[in-house]
C-alpha beads as a LAMMPS data file, in Angstrom:
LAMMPS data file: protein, C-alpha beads

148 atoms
147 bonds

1 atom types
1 bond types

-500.0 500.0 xlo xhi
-500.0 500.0 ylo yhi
-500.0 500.0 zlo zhi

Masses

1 110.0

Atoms # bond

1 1 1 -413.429 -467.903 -263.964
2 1 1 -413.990 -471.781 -263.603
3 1 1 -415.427 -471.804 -267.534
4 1 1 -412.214 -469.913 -268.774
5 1 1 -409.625 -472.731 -266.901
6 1 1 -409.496 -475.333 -269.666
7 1 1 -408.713 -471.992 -271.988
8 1 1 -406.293 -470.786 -270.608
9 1 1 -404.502 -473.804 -269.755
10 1 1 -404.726 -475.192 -273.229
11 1 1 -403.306 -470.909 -274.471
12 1 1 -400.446 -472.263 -271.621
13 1 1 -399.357 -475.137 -273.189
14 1 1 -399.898 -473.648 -276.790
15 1 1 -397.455 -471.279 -275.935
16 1 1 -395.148 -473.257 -274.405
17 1 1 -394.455 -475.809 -277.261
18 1 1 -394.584 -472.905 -279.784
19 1 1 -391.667 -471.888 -276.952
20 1 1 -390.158 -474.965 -276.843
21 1 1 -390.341 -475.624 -281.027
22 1 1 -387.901 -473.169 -281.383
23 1 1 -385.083 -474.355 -279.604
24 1 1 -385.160 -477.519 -280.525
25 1 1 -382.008 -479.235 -279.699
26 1 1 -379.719 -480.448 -282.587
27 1 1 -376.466 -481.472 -282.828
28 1 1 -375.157 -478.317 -284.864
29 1 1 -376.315 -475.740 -282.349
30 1 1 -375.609 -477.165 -279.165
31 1 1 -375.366 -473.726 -277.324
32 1 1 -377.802 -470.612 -278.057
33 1 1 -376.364 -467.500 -278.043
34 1 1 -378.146 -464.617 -276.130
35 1 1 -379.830 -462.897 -279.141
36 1 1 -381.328 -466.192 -279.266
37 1 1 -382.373 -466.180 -275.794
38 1 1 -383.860 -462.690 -275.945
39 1 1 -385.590 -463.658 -279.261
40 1 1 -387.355 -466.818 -276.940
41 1 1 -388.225 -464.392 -273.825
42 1 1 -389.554 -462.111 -276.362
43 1 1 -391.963 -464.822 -278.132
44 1 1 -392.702 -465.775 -274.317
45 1 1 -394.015 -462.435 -273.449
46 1 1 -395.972 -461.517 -276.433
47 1 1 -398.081 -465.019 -276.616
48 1 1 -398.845 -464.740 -272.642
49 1 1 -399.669 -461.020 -273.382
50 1 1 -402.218 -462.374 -275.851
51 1 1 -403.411 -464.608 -273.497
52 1 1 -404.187 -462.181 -271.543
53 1 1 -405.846 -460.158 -273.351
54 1 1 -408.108 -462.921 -274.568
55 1 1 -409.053 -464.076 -270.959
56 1 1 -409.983 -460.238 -270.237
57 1 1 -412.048 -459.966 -273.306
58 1 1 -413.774 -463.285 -272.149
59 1 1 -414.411 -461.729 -268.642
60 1 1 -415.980 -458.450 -270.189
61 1 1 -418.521 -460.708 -272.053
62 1 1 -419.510 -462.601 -268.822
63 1 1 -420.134 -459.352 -266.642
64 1 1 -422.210 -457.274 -269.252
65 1 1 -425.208 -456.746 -267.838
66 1 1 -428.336 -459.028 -269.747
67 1 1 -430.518 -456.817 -271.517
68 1 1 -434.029 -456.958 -270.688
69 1 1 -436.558 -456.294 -273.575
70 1 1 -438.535 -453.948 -273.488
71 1 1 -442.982 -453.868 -273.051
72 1 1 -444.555 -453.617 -276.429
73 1 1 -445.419 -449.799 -276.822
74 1 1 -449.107 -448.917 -275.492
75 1 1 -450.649 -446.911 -277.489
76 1 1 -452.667 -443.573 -275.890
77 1 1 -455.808 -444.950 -276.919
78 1 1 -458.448 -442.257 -275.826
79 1 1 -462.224 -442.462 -277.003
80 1 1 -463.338 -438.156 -277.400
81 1 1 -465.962 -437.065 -275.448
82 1 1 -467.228 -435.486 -278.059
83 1 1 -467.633 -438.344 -280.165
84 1 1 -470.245 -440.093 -277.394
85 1 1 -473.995 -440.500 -278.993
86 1 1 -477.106 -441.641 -277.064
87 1 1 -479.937 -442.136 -279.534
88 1 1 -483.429 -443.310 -278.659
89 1 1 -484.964 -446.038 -280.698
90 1 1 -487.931 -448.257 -280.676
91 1 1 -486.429 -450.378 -277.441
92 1 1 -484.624 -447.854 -275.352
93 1 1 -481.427 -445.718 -275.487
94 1 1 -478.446 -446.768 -277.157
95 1 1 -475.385 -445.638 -276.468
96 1 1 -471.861 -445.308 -277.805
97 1 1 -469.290 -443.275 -280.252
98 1 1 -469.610 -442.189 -283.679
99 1 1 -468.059 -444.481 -285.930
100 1 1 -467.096 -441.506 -288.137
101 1 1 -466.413 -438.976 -285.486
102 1 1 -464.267 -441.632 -284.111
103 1 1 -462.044 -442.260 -287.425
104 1 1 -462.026 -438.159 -287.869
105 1 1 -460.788 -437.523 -284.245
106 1 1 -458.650 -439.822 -282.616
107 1 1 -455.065 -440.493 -283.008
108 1 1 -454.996 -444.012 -284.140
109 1 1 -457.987 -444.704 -286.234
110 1 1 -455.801 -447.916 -287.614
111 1 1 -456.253 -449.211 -283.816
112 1 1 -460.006 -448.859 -283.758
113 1 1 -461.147 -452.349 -283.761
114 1 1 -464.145 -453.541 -286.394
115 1 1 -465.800 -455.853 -284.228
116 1 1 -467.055 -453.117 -281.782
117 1 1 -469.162 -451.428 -284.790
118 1 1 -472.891 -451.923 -284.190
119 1 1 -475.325 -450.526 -286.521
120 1 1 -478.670 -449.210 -284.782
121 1 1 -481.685 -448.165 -286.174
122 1 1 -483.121 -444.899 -284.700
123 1 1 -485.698 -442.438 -284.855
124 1 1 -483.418 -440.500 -287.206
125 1 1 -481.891 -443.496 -289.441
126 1 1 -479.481 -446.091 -289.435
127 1 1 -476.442 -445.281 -287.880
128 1 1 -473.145 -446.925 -286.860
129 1 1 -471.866 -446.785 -283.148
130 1 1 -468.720 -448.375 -281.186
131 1 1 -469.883 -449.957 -278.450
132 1 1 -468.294 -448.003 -275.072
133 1 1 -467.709 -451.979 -273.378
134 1 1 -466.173 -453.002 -276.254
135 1 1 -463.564 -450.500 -276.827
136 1 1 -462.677 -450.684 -273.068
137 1 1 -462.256 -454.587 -273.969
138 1 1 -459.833 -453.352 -276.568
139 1 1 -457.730 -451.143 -274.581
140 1 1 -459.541 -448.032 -274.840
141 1 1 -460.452 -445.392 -272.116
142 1 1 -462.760 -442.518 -272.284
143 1 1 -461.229 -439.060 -272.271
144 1 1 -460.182 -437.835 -268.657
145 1 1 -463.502 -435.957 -266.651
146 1 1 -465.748 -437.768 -269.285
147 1 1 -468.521 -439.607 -267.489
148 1 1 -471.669 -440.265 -269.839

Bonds

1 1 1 2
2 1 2 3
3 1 3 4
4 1 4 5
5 1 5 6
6 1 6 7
7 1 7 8
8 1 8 9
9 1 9 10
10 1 10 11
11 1 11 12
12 1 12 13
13 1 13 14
14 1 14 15
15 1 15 16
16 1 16 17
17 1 17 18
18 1 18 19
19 1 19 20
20 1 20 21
21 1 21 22
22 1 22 23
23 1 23 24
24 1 24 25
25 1 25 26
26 1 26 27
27 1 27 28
28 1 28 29
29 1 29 30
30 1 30 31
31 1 31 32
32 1 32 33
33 1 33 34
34 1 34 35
35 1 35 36
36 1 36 37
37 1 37 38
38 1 38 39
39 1 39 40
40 1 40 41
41 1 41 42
42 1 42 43
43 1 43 44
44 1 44 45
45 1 45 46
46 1 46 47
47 1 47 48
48 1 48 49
49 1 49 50
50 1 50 51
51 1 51 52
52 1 52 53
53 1 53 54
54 1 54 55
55 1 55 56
56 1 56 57
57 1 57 58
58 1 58 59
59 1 59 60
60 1 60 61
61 1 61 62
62 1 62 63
63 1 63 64
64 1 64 65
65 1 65 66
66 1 66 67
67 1 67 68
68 1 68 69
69 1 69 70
70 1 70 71
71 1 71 72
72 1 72 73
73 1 73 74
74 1 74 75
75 1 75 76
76 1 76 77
77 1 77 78
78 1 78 79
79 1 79 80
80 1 80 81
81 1 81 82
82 1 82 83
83 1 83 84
84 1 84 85
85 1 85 86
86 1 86 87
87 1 87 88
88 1 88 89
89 1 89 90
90 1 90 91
91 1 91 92
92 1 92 93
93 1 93 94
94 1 94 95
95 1 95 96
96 1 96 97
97 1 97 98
98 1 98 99
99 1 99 100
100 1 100 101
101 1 101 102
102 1 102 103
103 1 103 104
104 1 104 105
105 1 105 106
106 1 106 107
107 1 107 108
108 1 108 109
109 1 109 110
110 1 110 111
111 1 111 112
112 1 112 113
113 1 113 114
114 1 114 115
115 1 115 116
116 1 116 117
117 1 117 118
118 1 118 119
119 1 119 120
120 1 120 121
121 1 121 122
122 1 122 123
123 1 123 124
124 1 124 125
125 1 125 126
126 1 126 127
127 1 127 128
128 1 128 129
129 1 129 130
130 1 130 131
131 1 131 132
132 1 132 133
133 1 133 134
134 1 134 135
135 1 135 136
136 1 136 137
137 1 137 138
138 1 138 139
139 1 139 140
140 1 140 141
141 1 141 142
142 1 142 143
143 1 143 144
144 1 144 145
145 1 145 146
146 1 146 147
147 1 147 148
């Protein structure tokens, strides 16, 4: 209420001179008549009505509630079971998804990041794999009951 004070009182003594501008005292019309009254009641009433309505509007802007953004939308990012590999090569097992199984099956292939591709060579050929770690560093999760 403190922030709407100088407002109001400057609306206040708007209205008053625009009151007061009116019946100006000359010599020629010494005495007002009461239409002339009514007519300055009238003005009276209708600015201070505006004022009003003003200072109310003011007041419904100060108590509306601050929006709070909302979190960026997380994506369901879900690595298929199905997609998992293990393929022996000359130094161990490797492990990890399909690159193409991956882009065929999951929801988002847009969100699968590049940087987790490795290629490996194996006893059957080159192929490419997302490293498991990687996509979990990304924001992926392996399908619900899956546990390599």
């Amino acid at each position: 209420m403190r922030r709407f004070l100088p407002k109001t009182a400057m609306a206040a003594v708007l209205s008053f001179t625009l009151a007061l501008s009116g019946v100006a005292a000359t010599p020629g019309t010494a005495r007002a008549d009461s239409e002339d009254a009514a007519a300055i009641i009238a003005g009276i009433i209708a600015l201070y009505a505006i004022g009003r309505a003003v200072e109310r509007r003011n007041d419904r802007r100060d108590h509306r509630p601050a929006v709070t953004p909302q979190p960026p939308r997380q994506h369901n990012l879900v690595a298929p079971a199905r997609c998992f590999r293990e393929f022996q090569t000359t130094g161990g097992y490797v492990r990890g998804y399909g690159a193409r199984c991956m882009q065929n099956n999951v929801r988002r292939p847009g969100l699968l990041p590049p940087d987790c591709i490795r290629r490996v060579q194996t006893n059957r050929g080159t192929r490419n794999l997302y490293g498991g770690r990687c996509l979990a560093r990304n924001g992926w999760q392996r399908e619900r009951g899956f546990h390599p």
